[in-house]
C-alpha positions in Angstrom: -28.9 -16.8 -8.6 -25.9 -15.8 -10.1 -22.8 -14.4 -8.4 -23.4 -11.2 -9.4 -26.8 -11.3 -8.0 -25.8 -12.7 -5.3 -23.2 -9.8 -4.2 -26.0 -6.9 -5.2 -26.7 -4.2 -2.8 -30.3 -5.1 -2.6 -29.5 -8.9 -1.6 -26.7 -7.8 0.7 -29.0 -6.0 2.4 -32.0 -8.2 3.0 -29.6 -10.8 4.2 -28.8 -8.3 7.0 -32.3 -7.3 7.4 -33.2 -10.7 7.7 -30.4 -11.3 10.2 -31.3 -8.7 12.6 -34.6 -10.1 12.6 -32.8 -13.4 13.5 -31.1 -11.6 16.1 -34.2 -10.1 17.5 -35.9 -12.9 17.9 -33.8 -16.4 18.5 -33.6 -17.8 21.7 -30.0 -19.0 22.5 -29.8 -22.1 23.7 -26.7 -22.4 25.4 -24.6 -25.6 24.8 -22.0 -27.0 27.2 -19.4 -29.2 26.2 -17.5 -31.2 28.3 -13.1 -29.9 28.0 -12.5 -33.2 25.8 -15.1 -33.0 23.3 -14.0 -28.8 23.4 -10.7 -30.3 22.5 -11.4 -31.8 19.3 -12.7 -28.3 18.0 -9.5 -26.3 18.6 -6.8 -25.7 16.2 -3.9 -25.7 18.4 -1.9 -22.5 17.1 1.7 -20.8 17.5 2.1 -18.4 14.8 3.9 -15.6 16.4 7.1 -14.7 14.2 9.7 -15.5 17.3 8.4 -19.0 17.5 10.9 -21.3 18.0 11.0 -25.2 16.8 11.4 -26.1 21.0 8.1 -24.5 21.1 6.9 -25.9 18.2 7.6 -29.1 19.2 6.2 -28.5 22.2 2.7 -27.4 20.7 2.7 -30.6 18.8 2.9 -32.9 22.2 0.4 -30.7 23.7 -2.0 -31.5 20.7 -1.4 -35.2 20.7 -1.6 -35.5 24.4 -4.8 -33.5 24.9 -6.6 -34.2 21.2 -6.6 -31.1 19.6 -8.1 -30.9 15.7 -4.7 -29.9 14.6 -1.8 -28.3 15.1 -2.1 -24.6 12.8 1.4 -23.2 11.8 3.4 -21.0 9.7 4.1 -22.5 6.8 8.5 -23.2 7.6 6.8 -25.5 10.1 4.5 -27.7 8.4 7.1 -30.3 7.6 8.6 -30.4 10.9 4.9 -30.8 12.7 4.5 -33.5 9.7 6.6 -35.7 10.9 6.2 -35.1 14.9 2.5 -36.0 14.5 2.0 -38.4 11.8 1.6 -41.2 14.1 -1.3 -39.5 16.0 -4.7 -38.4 14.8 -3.9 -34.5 14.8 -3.0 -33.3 11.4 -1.5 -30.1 10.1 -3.0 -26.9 9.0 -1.3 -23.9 8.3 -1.7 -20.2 7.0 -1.4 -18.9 3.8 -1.0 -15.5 2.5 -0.6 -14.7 6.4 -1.4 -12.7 8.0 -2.0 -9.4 5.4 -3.9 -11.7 2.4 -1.7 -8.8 0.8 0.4 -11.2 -1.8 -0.5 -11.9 -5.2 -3.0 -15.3 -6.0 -0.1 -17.0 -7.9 2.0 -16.2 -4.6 -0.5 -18.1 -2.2 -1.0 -20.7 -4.7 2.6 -21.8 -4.5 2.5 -21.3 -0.8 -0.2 -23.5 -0.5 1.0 -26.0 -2.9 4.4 -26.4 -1.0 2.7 -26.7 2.1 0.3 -29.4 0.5 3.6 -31.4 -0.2 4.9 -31.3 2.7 2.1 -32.7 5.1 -0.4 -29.7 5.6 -4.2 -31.1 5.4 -5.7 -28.2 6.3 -4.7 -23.8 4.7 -6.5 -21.2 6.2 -5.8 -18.6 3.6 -6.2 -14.7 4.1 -8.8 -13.0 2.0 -7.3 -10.1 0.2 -8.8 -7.3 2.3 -8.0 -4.5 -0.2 -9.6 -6.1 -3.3 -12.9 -6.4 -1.4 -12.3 -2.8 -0.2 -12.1 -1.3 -3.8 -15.4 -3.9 -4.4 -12.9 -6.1 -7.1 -14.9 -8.9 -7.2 -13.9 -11.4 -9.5 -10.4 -10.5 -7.9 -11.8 -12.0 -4.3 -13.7 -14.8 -5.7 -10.7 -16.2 -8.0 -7.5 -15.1 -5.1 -10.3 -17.6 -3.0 -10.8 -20.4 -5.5 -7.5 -21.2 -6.4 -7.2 -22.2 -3.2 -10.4 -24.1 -2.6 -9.9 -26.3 -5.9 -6.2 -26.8 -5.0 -7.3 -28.3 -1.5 -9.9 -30.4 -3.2 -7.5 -32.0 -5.7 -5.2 -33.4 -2.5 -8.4 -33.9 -0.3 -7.5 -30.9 2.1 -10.1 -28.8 4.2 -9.9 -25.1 3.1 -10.6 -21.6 5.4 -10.8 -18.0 4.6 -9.9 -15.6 6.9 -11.8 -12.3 6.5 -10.3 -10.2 9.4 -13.8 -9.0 10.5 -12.8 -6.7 12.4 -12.1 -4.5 9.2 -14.8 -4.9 7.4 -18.3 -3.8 7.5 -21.0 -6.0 7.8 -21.8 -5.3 4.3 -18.2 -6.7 3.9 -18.7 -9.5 5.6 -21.6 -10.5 3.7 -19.9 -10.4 0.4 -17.2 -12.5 1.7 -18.9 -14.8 2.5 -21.3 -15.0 -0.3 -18.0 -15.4 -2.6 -16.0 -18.2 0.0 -19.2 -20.1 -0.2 -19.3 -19.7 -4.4 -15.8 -20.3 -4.2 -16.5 -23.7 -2.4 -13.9 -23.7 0.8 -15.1 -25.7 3.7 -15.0 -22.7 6.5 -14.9 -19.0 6.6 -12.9 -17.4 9.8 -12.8 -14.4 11.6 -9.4 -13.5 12.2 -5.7 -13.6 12.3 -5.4 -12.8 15.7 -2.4 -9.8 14.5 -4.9 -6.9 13.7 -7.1 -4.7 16.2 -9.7 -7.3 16.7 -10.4 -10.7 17.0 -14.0 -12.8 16.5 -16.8 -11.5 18.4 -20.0 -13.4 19.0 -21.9 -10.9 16.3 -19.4 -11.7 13.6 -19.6 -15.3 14.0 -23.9 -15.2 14.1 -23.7 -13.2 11.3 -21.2 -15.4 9.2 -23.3 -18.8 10.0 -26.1 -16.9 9.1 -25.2 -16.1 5.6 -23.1 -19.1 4.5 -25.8 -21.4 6.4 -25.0 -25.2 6.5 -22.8 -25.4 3.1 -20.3 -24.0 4.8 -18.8 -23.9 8.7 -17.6 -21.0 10.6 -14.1 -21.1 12.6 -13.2 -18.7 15.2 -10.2 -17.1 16.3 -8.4 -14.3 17.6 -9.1 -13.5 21.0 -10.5 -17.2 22.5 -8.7 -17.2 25.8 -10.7 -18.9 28.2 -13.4 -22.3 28.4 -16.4 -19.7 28.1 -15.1 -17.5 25.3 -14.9 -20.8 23.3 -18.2 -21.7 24.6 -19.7 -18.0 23.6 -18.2 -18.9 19.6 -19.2 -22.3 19.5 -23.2 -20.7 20.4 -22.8 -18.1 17.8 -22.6 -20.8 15.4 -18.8 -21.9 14.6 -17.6 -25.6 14.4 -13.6 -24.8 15.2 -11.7 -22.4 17.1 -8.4 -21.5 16.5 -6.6 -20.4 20.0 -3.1 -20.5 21.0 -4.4 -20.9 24.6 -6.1 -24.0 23.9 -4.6 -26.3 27.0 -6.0 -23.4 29.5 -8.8 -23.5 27.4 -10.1 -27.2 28.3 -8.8 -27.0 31.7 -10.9 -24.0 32.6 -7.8 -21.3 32.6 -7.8 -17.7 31.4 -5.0 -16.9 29.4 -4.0 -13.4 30.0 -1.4 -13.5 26.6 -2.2 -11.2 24.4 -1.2 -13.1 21.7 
């Protein structure tokens, strides 16, 4: 099936069809994971704009001590994390195009680029919203592959950020259906800076349509050990959550960052 095909109304909507009939009838089985192997799944993240490098410093001896994925960053700070961690098995990943997915592709591109140089192994880039809005396809499928070959020519892992929460689920469909074409490693809910974070529906839905060529991270809103443990059931393989050390030790963050 072509790309074209595969973004047509009529296959857009059997995928959903087929997915509420999913819904309907799996049975959940619920997984518990102890707060260390939890720990490996979480992208340890400070991306608010007051950051400071005392706290980013600190977010990188939090990740080393307690085995996070990664540290995930704003771009100024990949270097810094770079060379605070490289002794350790967490690694850097960063955002690109963050948190709007607003700036031109030639714009990310040299965002990601930099950040590639300077340690990043990881760019969860923003999809741009608007372009899949106006249904400017080739736009959204090109803004997401530069990205995803650029990662695979320096051996990086690759995310999209859709901001699920606004799109339709038509939209999220077709995002999905392009990241996947496109060839990133993960798609992802959220920045965690608009109304809405990941929901268990979004993240069922976005495993359900990229299946197993692709993985699902989650983020925005994952505050406590059994929000993670509601995502990692809907189907998602990483979380990204500022609140990660509450996280494993079975806190409630009450930030609302």
């Amino acid at each position: 099936m072509t790309r074209k095909e595969l973004i047509t109304e009529e296959n857009v909507n059997k995928i959903l069809k087929d997915f509420s009939e999913f819904e309907k009838n799996e049975k959940t089985n619920e997984v518990k994971i102890s707060p260390q192997d939890l720990a490996v799944l979480i992208d340890h993240t400070l991306l608010k704009p007051d950051a400071t490098i005392s706290e980013i410093k600190q977010l990188c001896e939090e990740a080393i001590q307690n085995n996070f994925a990664s540290v995930c960053v704003n771009s100024s700070y990949v270097e810094t994390c770079f060379d605070f961690i490289k002794s350790s098995t967490v690694i850097v990943c960063t955002v690109i195009g963050f948190p709007l997915g607003a700036t031109t592709s030639q714009a990310k591109y040299l965002e990601a680029e930099e950040a590639i140089n300077n340690g990043a192994e990881e760019l969860d880039m923003v999809i741009n919203i608007g372009k899949l809005k106006d249904k400017n396809y080739d736009y959204v499928f090109n803004d997401i592959k530069a990205i995803a070959d650029l990662s695979k020519k320096h051996l990086c892992t690759s995310k999209v950020i859709l901001e699920t929460c606004l799109l339709s689920d038509e939209e999220k469909v077709i995002a999905c259906l392009l990241s996947k074409e496109a060839g990133v490693n993960f798609v992802k809910t959220s920045t965690g800076f608009s109304k809405g974070g990941a929901t268990f529906h979004d993240v069922a839905l976005m495993k359900f349509t990229v299946g197993d060529k692709l993985q699902v991270k989650a983020s925005g809103g994952i505050r406590s050990y059994d929000d993670a443990i509601s995502m990692i059931n809907a189907g998602a393989t990483r979380l990204g959550a500022s609140a990660g050390v509450k996280i494993i030790t079975g806190q409630k963050s009450e930030s609302s960052y």
